[in-house]
C-alpha positions in Angstrom: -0.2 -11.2 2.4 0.2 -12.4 5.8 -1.5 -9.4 7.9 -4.7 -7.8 7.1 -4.0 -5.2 3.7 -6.0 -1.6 5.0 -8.0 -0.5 2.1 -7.8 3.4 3.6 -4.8 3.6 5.6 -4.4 7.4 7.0 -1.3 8.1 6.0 -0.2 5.8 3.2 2.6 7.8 2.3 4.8 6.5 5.6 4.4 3.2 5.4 6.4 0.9 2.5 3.8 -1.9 1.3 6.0 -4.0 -0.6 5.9 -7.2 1.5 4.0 -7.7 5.0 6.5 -5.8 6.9 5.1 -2.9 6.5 8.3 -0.8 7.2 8.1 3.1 7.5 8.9 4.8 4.6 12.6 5.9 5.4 13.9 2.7 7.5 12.7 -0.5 5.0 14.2 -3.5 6.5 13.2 -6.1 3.5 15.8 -4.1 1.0 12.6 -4.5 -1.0 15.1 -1.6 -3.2 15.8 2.2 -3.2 12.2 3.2 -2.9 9.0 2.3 -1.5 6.5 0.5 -3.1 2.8 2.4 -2.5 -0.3 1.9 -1.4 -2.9 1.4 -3.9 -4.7 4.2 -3.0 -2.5 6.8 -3.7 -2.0 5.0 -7.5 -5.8 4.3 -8.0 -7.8 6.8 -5.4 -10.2 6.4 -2.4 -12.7 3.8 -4.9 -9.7 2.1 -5.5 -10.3 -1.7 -4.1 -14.2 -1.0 -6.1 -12.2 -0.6 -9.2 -10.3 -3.5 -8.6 -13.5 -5.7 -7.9 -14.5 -4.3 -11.4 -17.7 -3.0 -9.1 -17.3 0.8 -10.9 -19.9 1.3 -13.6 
């Protein structure tokens, strides 16, 4: 990706993160399709970029 990803966004829920637009939620400009794509933290959790390191025990 292009831009800087934010590992803890504040409100990931309003933001599409399906390409490096980074579109609100309800006007995508990509047609990246019907919904948006989320943020790994709301799939995975606050711990989620640890997790994806393989840094959790």
């Amino acid at each position: 990706m292009a831009k800087k990803f934010p590992t803890h966004p504040k409100h990931p829920e309003r933001i599409c993160w399906g390409c490096d637009k980074y579109c609100a939620a309800n006007d995508m400009a990509c047609g990246n399709g019907s919904e948006r794509t989320a943020h790994p933290v709301e799939w995975f959790g606050d711990d989620w970029i640890e997790w994806s390191r393989g840094e959790q025990e």
